[in-house]
C-alpha atoms as one frame of an Amber mdcrd trajectory, in Angstrom:
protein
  51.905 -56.257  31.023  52.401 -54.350  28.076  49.165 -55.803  25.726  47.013
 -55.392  29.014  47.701 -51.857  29.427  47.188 -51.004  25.614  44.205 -52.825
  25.656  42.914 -50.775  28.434  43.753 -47.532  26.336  42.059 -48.945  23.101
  38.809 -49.806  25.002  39.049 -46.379  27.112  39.080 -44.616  23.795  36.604
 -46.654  21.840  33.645 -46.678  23.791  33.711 -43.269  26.140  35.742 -41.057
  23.669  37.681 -39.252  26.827  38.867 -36.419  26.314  43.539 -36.733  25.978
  44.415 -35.945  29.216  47.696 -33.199  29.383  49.372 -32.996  32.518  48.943
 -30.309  35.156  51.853 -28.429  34.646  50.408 -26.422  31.257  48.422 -24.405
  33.937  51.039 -22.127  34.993  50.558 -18.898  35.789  48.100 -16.931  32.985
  50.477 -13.566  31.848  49.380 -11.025  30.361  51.043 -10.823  27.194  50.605
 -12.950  24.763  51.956 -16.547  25.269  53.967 -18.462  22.654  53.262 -22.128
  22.394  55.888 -24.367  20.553  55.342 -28.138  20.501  58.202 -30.624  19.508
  58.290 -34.046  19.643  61.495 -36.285  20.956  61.213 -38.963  18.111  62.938
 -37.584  14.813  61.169 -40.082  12.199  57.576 -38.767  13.831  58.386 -35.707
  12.984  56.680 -35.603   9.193  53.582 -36.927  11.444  53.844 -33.620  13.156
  53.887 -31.160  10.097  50.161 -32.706   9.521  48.405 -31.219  12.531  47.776
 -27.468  12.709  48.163 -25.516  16.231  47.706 -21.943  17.446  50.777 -20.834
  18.358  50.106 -17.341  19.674  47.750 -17.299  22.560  46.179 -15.059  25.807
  47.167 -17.358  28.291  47.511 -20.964  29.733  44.406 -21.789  29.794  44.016
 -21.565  25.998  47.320 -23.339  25.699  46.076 -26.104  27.478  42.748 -26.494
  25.689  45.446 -26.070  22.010  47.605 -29.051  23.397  44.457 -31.177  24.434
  42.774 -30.731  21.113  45.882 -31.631  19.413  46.294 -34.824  21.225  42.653
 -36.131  20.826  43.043 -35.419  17.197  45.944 -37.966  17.274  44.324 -40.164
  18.632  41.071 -40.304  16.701  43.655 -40.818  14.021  44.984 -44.058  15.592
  47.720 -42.526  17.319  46.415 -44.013  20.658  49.593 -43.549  22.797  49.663
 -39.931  22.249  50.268 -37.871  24.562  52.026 -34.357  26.043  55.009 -35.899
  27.822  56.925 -32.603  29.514  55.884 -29.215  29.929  58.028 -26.408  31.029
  57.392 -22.545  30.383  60.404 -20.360  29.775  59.869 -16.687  29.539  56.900
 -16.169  27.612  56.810 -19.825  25.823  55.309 -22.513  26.641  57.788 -25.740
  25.529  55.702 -28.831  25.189  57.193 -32.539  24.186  54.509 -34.469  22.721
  55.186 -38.460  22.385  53.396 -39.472  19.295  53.877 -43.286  18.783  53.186
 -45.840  16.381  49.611 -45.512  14.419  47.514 -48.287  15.014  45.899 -50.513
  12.573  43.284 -53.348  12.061  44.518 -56.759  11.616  40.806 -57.509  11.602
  37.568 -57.571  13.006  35.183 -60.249  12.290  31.747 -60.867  12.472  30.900
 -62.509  15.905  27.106 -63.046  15.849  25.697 -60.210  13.850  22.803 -61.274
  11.536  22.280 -60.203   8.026  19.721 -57.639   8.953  22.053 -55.754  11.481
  24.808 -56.013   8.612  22.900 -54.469   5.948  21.903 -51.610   8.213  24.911
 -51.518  10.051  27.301 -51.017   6.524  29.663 -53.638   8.429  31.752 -55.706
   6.015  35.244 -57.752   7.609  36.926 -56.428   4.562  36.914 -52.820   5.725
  38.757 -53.705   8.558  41.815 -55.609   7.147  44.768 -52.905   7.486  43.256
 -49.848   7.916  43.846 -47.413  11.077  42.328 -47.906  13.955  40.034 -44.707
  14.148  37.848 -44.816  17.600  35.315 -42.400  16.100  34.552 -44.492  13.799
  34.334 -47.817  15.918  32.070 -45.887  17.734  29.917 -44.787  15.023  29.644
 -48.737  14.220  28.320 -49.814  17.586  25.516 -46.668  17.355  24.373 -47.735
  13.887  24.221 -51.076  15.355  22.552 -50.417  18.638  19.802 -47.934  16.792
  19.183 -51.362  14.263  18.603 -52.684  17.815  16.253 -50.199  18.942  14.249
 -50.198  15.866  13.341 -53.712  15.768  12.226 -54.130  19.247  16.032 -54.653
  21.363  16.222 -51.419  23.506  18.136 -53.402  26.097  20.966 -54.184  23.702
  24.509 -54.057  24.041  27.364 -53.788  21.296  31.225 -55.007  22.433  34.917
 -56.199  21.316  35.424 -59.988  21.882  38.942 -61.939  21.513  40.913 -59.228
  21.462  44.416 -59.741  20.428  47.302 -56.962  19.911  50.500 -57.397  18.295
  52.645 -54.538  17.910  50.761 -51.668  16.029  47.728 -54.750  15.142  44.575
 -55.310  16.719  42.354 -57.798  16.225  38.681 -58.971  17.475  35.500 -60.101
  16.980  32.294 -57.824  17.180  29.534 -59.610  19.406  25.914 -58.022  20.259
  23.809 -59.090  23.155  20.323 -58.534  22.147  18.920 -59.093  25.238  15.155
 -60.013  25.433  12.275 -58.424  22.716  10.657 -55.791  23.871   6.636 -55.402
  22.745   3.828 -52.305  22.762   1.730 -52.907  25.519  -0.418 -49.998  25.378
  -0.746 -46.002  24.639  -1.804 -43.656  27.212  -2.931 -40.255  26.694  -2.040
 -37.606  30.090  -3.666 -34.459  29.984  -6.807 -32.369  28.993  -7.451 -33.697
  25.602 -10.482 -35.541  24.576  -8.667 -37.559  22.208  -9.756 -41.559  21.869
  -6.475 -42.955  22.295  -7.745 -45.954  19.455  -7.242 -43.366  17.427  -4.023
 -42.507  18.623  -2.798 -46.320  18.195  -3.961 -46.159  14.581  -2.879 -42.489
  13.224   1.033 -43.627  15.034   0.534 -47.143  14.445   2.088 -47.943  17.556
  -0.491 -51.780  17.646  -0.080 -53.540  21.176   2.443 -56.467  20.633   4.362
 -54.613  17.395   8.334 -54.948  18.278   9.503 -51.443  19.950  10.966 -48.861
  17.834  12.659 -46.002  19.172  12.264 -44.118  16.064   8.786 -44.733  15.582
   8.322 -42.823  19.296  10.666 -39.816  18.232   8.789 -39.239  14.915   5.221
 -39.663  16.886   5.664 -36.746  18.288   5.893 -34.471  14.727   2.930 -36.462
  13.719   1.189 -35.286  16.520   2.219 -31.768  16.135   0.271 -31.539  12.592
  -3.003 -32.244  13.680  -4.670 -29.189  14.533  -6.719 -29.752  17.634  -4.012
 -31.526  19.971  -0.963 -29.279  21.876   1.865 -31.375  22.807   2.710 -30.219
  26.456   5.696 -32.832  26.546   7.559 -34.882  25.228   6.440 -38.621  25.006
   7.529 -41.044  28.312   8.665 -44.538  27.476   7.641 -46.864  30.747   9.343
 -50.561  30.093   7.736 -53.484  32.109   9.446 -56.931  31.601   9.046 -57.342
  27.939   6.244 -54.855  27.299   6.580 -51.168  26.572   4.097 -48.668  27.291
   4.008 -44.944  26.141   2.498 -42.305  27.202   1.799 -38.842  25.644   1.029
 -35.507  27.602  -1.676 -33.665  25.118  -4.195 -31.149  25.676  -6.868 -29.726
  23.411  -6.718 -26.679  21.466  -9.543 -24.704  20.276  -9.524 -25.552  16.699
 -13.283 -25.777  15.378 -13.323 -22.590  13.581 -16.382 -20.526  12.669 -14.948
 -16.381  11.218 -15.395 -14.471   8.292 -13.563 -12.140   6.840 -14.401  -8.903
   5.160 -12.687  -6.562   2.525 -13.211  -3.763   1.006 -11.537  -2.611  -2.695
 -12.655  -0.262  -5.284 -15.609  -1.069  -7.591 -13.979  -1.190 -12.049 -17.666
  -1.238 -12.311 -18.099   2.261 -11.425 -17.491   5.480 -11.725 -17.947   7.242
  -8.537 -14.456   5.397  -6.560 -17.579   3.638  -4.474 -15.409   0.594  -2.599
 -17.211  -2.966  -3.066 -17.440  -5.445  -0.270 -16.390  -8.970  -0.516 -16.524
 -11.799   1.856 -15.099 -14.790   3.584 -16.990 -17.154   5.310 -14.973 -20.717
   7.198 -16.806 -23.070   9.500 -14.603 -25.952  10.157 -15.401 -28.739  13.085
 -12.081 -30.948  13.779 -11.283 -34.227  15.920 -15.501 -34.923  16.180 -15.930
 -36.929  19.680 -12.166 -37.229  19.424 -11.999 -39.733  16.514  -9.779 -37.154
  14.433 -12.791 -36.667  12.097 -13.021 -33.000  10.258 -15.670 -31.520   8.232
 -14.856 -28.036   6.868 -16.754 -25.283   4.868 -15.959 -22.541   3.354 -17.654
 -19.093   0.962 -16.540 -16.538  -0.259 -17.569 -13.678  -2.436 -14.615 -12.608
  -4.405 -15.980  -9.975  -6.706 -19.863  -8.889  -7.834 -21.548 -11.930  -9.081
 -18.583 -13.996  -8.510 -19.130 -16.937  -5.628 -16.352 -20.071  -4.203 -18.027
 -22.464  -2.216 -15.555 -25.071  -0.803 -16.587 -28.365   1.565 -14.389 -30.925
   2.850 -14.726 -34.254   5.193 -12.085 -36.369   5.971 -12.529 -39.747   7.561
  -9.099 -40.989   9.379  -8.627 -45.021  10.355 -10.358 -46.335   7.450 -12.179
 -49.461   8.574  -9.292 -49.873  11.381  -6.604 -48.695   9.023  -4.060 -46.512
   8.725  -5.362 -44.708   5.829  -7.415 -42.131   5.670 -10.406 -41.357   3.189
 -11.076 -37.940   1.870 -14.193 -35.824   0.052 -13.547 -32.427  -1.233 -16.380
 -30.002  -3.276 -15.467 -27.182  -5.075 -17.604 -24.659  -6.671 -16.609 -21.233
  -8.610 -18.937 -19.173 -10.215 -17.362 -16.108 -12.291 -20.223 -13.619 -12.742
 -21.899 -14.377 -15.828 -19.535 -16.268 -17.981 -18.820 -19.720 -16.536 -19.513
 -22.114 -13.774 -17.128 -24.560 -12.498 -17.899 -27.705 -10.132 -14.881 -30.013
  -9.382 -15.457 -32.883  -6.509 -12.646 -35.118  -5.100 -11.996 -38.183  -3.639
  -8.767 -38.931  -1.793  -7.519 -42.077  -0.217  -4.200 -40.904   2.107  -1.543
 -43.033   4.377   0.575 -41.572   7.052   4.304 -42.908   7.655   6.262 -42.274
  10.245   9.171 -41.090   8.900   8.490 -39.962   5.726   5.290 -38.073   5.937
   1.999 -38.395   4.024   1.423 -39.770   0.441  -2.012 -39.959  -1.203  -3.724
 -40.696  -4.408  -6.856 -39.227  -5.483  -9.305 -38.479  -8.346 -11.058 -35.472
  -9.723 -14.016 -34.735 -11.760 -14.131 -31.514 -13.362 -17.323 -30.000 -14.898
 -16.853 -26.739 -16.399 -19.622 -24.906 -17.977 -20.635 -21.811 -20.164 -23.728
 -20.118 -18.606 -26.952 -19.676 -20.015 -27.206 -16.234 -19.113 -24.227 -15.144
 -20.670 -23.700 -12.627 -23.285 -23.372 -13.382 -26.966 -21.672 -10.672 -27.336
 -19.186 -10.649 -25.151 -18.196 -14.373 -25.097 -17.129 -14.000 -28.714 -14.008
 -11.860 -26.488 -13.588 -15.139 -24.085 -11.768 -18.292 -25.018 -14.440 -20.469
 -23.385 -15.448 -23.837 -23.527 -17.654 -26.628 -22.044 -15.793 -29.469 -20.880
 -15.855 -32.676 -18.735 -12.133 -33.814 -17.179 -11.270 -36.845 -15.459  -7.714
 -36.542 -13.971  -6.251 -39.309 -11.581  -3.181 -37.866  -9.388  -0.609 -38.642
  -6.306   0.373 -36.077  -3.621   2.767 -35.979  -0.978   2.830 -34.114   2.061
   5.745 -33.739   4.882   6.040 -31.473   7.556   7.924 -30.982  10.757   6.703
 -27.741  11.588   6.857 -26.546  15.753   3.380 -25.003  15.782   0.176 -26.254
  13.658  -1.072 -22.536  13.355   2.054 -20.735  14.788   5.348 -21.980  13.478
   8.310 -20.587  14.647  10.626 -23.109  12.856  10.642 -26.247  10.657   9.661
 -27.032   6.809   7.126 -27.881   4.890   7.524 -29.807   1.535   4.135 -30.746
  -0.780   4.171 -31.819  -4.084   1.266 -33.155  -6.349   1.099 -34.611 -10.280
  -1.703 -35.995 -11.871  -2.823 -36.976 -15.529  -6.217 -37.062 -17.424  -8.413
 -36.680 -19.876 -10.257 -33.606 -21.215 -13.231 -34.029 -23.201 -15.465 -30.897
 -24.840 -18.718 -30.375 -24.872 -21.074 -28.752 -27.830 -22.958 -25.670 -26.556
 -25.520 -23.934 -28.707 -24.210 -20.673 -27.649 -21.240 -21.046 -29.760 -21.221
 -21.483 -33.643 -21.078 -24.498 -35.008 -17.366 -23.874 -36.542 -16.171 -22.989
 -33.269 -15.513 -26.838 -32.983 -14.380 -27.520 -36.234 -10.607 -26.786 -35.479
 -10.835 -28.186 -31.956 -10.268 -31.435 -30.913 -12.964 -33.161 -28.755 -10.488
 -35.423 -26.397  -7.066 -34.250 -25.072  -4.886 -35.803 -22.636  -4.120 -32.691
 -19.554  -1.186 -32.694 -17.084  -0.699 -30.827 -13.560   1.752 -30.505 -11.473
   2.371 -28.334  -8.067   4.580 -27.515  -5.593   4.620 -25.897  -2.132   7.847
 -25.178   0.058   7.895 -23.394   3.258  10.930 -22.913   5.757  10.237 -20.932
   8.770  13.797 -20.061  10.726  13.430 -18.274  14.126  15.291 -15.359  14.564
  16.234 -14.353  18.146  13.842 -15.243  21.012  10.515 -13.567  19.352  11.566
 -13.249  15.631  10.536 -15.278  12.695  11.761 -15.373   8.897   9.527 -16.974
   6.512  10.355 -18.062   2.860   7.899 -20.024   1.075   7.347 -20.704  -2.489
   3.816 -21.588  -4.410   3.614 -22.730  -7.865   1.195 -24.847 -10.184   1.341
 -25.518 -13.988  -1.469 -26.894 -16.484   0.043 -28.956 -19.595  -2.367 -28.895
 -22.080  -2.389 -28.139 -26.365  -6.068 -26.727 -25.861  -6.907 -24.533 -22.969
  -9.978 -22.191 -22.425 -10.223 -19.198 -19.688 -12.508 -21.388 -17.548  -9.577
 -24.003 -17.231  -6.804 -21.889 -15.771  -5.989 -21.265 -12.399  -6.593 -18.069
 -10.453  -4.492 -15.995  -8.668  -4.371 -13.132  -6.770  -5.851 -12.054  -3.095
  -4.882 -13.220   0.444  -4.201 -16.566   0.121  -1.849 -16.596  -3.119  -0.533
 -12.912  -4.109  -1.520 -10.101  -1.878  -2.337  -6.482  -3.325  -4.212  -7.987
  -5.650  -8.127  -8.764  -5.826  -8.889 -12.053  -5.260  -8.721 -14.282  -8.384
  -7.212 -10.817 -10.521  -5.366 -13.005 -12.604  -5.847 -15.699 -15.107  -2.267
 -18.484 -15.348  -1.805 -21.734 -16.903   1.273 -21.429 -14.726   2.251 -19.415
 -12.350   4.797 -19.177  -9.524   5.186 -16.982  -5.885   7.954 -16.519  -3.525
   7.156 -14.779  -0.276   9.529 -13.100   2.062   7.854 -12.734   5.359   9.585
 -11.369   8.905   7.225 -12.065  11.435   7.625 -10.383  15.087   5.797 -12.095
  18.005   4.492  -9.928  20.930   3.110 -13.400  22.299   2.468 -16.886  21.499
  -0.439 -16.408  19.368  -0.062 -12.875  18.413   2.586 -11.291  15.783   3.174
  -8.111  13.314   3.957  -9.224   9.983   5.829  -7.474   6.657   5.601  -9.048
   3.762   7.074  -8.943   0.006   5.342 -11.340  -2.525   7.146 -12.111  -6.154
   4.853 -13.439  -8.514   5.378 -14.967 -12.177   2.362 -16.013 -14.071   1.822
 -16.789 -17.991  -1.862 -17.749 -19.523  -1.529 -19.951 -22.913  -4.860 -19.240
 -24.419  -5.292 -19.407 -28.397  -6.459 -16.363 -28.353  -4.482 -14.738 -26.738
  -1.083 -14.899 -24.651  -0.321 -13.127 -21.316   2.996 -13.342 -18.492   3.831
 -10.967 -15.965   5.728 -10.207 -13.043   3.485  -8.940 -10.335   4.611  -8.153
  -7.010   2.858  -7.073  -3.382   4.631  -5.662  -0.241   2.810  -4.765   3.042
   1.896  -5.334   6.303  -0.806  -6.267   8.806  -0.880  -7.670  12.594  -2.449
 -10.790  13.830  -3.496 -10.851  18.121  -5.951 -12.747  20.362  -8.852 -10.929
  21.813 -11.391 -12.107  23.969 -14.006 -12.774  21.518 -11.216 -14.786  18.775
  -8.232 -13.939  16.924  -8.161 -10.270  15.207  -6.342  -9.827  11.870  -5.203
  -6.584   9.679  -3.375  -6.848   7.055  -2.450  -3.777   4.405  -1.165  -4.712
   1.173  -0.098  -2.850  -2.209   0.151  -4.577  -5.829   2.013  -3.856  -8.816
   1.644  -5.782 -12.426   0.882  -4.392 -16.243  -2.603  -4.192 -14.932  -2.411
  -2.312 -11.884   0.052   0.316 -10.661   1.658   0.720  -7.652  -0.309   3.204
  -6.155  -2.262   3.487  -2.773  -5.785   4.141  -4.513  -5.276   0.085  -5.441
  -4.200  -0.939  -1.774  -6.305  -3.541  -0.273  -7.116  -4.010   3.481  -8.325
  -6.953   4.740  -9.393  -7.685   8.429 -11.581 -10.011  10.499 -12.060 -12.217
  13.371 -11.432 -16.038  13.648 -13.520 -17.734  16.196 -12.253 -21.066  17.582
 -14.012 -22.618  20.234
């Protein structure tokens, strides 16, 4: 009688993790002084056992006595003190007297390996030899049968069940053997799409690669649903149903469209270092970009700007998902920067990407970089400029994860990119330079790049939102030119700066950003941007520590979304001052 009712207590504890139970007479009658609780236990050899557990001993009342005393229990018997329990309880004056019965501590004899294969074993971390005398802890017995049931799960056995066979106890020793029931495989039949969203649910299938007749995985349809909230054009209303069918699983996802096709520009207005008279020069920003065309989750993006006078970026993009039927995706970038006069820079892409489910998006691509002096530039001043002609080939791998809340308005989540790639630079002869310009140059030279981007948005309150993100890019070369580096500066990278202000080989920027939404889509903003830049040039040699604080508001109107911001700048070049303040504002247009 005595093995049957401590097997009852072992399987009570293992699989539903109650909750000790104390008995009814710790809720006496709450005082209001403070109540002493003092716990002994009848069994003197127990009582070094006792001296391990920590216990409030001054409380308010009862009712925090009896939640002490429970607490202590179930912590004796996670630690394979099973019979534990509070035996008598009897208050005298203002002191609660409580005799706890503590027991032998229970132990493994063993537990062996029923029918588990070697898959669920490897995943599982189950080995017979870590349960040969060792205490019986239900916690982690419990932890066992979850890492075994999500195995289950993720190879197509929702339906499975985890459970103690042969159980013997002698004494303090329990022995058994661990048996799952798989049940029958479970298959994708199908992927439905509920709601207002154009979306071709082919593509869909491919982008989560949930195929009709792949095993179920649980985790697959729990990570779907992150996937889905990085593509710009689809709002997840809720969260994804699971509808089982014999052996056949069907999901279904509740999406509607967003207005993401964008077509805005941006203006800005800073003072002229061309002239004389404090006259403020305009530049520009112009974005058209079309996303999920006829639902297929194609995008084609464009993009100008005019950063300065005689200065022009022109940007394009396409991106092809389901590659012939495939999970990858193809992508073609352009890029184009002219900087007044001096140089012209054309660098195309090509970009092959695959999506996982659980670990985000890796891609290799390859650039072609043309840089060029121009024609029309100065003799004069050129001489000044480390400039060059040059062709570079660079192959590279990136890799992007993200489980942001919000494509355009996160409110929590992270963001984690980082990109390499390798190459080879080779210089051109141009008859604006002399001819012993070369001489001490060499014509081939092998160029590294590296980049990373980190973003961690942490909501604050119901409408608050802290952002802390940090940019940075380096260029590893023996022989770089002015028309090589990188430029920062502007809204994008460092604000309170012109756009492209500054020349880096390197660079890095932190940003501290509080965010306070008035609505969904609208928020005021302050900002603090740390910046660290160096330029390796043989001519010359520049680092700095610029920084930009400010402010600005972002809200929905009826003809798109309106944006402000206000932003001042300080470096060696440019003072903090508010003649050298920048304000930027414009209109975004989605439709």
């Amino acid at each position: 009688m005595y093995k049957f009712l401590l097997l009852f207590l072992c399987f009570s504890l293992c699989l539903q993790l109650v909750q000790a139970q104390v008995p009814q007479q710790i809720q006496v009658q709450a005082r209001q002084r403070t109540l002493t609780l003092h716990i002994s236990t009848p069994q003197p050899e127990q009582r070094a056992v006792m001296r391990q557990y920590n216990f409030k001993s001054q409380l308010a009342d009862s009712a925090e006595a009896r939640n002490e005393v429970r607490a202590l229990v179930h912590r004796m018997q996670q630690d394979a003190y099973l019979l534990a329990s509070a035996d008598s309880v009897f208050l005298r004056q203002d002191t609660l007297h409580v005799k706890l019965h503590i027991g032998d501590r229970f132990e493994w004899a063993a537990l062996r390996n029923g029918n588990l294969s070697e898959g669920i074993l490897v995943e599982s971390g189950f080995r017979e030899k870590f349960y040969r005398n060792t205490p019986f802890k239900p916690a982690e017995y419990v932890k066992l049968q979850q890492r075994i049931l999500e195995y289950a799960e993720r190879n197509g056995y929702p339906f499975a069940s985890v459970w103690l066979d042969s159980v013997a106890i002698s004494g303090n020793k329990i022995e058994g053997v661990l048996m799952v029931e798989k049940a029958f495989l479970v298959t994708y039949d199908s992927l439905h799409i509920q709601g207002k969203s154009k979306t071709q649910p082919k593509f869909l299938t491919r982008y989560l690669q949930l195929y009709p007749g792949q095993p179920y995985n649980q985790d697959q349809v729990n990570a779907s649903q992150r996937m889905l909230t990085s593509l710009p054009y689809i709002k997840v209303t809720r969260p994804p149903q699971v509808r089982f069918y014999k052996d056949k699983a069907t999901v279904y996802y509740f999406l509607d469209d967003r207005q993401a096709n964008q077509l805005d520009g941006v203006v800005g207005f800073l003072p002229d270092p061309n002239r004389r008279d404090n006259k403020l020069l305009i530049t520009g920003e112009a974005n058209l970009n079309i996303r999920n065309i006829k639902g297929s989750g194609k995008q084609l993006g464009l993009q100008w700007r005019r950063v300065n006078r005689g200065s022009v970026v022109l940007n394009g993009e396409y991106l092809h998902p389901n590659l012939f039927g495939t999970p990858f995706e193809l992508g073609g970038r352009f890029g184009l920067l002219k900087q007044d006069s001096s140089f012209i820079t054309v660098q195309p892409q090509l970009q092959l990407s695959y999506y996982t489910i659980k670990y985000g998006k890796f891609s290799v691509f390859s650039e072609w970089r043309s840089a060029n002096v121009l024609s029309t530039a100065n003799r004069q001043s050129l001489q000044n400029l480390d400039l060059a002609d040059a062709r570079t080939n660079t192959y590279g791998i990136n890799y992007l994860w993200n489980n942001l809340d919000d494509f355009y308005f996160p409110k929590r989540g992270r963001l984690v990119e980082l990109q390499f790639s390798a190459g080879n630079k080779r210089l051109l002869r141009n008859p604006l330079f002399e001819q012993s310009f070369y001489d001490t140059l060499q014509q081939r030279t092998t160029q590294l790049s590296v980049g990373l981007q980190l973003e961690n948005f942490l909501r604050i309150g119901k409408t608050s939102v802290l952002l802390t993100c940090l940019r940075g890019r380096a260029l590893l070369n023996d022989q770089l030119f002015l028309n090589d580096m990188y430029r920062l500066g502007g809204l994008g990278s460092l604000r309170g700066f012109d756009d492209f202000f500054f020349y880096a080989s390197s660079y890095a920027v932190g940003t501290l950003e509080y965010r306070l939404f008035t609505a969904e889509d609208s928020y005021v903003l302050l900002f603090y941007d740390q910046g660290y830049y160096r330029s390796d040039l043989e001519k010359s040699f520049e680092k700095d520590l610029p920084l930009g604080v400010g402010g600005g508001i972002s809200f929905s109107t009826g003809a798109g979304i309106f944006q402000l911001v206000y932003s001042l700048g300080r470096s060696d070049q440019q003072p903090l001052t508010f003649k050298h303040s920048k304000i930027h504002f414009g209109i975004t247009n989605k439709f």
